[in-house]
C-alpha positions, 0 to 999 in steps of 0.5 A: 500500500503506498504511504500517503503523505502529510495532509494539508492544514485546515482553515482552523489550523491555519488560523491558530498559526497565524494568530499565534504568530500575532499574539507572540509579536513574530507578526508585528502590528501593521504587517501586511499579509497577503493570500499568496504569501500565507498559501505559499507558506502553508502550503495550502490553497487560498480558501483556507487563508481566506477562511483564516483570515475572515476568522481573524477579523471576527477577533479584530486582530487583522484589519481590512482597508481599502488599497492597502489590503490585510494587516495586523490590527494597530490599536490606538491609544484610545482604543487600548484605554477603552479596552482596559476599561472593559478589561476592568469589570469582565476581570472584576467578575473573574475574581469573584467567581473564581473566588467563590468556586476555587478548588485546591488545583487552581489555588495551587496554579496561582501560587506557583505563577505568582512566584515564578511573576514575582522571579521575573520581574526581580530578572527583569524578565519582561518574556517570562513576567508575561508569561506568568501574568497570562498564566495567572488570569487564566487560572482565574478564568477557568475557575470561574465557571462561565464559559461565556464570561472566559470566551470575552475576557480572552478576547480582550486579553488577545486584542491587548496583546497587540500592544506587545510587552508595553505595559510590562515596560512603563516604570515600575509597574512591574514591582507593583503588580506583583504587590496587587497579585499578593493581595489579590490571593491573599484575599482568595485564600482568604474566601474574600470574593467581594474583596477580590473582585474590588482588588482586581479592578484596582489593580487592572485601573493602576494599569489603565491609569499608567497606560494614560499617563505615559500616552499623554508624556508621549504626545506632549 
């Protein structure tokens, strides 16, 4: 029998790998992607491209503008401002719900992210520190038990990772977060779900408030 060879990728396969590619900053916002490229690249036809990229847009990491073609979305600082705001009630809610159904395996997982955040930033680590933040969220958001509230936060959470390591980078933020994220678990442990949901709203407003700040400095 002769042995067949690899099949070609999805349209969904092709998808995560571009958007994977988007979220770790290889394809940097602004870069133009054209059909023709991608299908050489992956070796496939275009409809999966095309399928990929209508998926893409759905998320709002690819934009579409007339003459110029697809490209990965640029935010603007009002757009990464109303994104924190946003970001500040769904996360809020997080830390509630998560609170309220927390079990010893992802009580487990925060504490270990929180001291590999906290040796990150000590590194000045900006990769590792991300990492471990995401990391963070996302046991939050798995213990929170809405499938619905999840699907919306990482949305957010994909959308602001086109502003790359920025926020990570503005003067001492990352001492301060890793404070906030102590308090913030130590409200958890402590059952405290009202207390959580306020801490993680303020500690996601320190981030907006030094995203504004270092907007304003920037155009002055």
């Amino acid at each position: 029998m002769r042995k067949r060879g690899p099949q070609p990728l999805s349209a969904e396969q092709v998808c995560e790998r571009i958007r994977a590619a988007i979220l770790s900053g290889e394809l940097k916002p602004g870069s133009k992607l054209t059909e023709q490229d991608l299908a050489a690249e992956f070796e496939v036809s275009r409809t999966p491209i095309r399928e990929a990229i209508r998926q893409l847009e759905v998320e709002r990491l690819v934009s579409r503008t007339p003459f110029v073609g697809v490209t990965v979305t640029q935010l603007s600082p009002e757009e990464v401002i109303e994104l924190l705001d946003i970001r500040e009630v769904l996360e809020g809610l997080v830390a509630r719900l998560a609170t309220e159904n927390m079990d010893s395996f992802h009580l487990q997982r925060l504490k270990k992210s929180l001291q590999q955040l906290a040796a990150s930033a000590r590194k000045s680590d900006v990769g590792a520190y991300l990492d471990q933040a995401l990391a963070f969220r996302r046991a939050l958001v798995e213990c929170c038990g809405s499938a619905t509230l999840s699907e919306h936060v990482m949305a957010i959470e994909n959308r602001l990772r086109l502003t790359g390591s920025r926020t990570a980078l503005l003067p001492g933020r990352m001492e301060a977060a890793i404070e906030e994220h102590e308090k913030l678990l130590d409200a958890i442990v402590r059952g405290d779900a009202k207390g959580a949901e306020r801490l993680n709203r303020e500690r996601i407003r320190h981030i907006r408030d030094a995203v504004a700040k270092s907007i304003s400095f920037s155009i002055l």
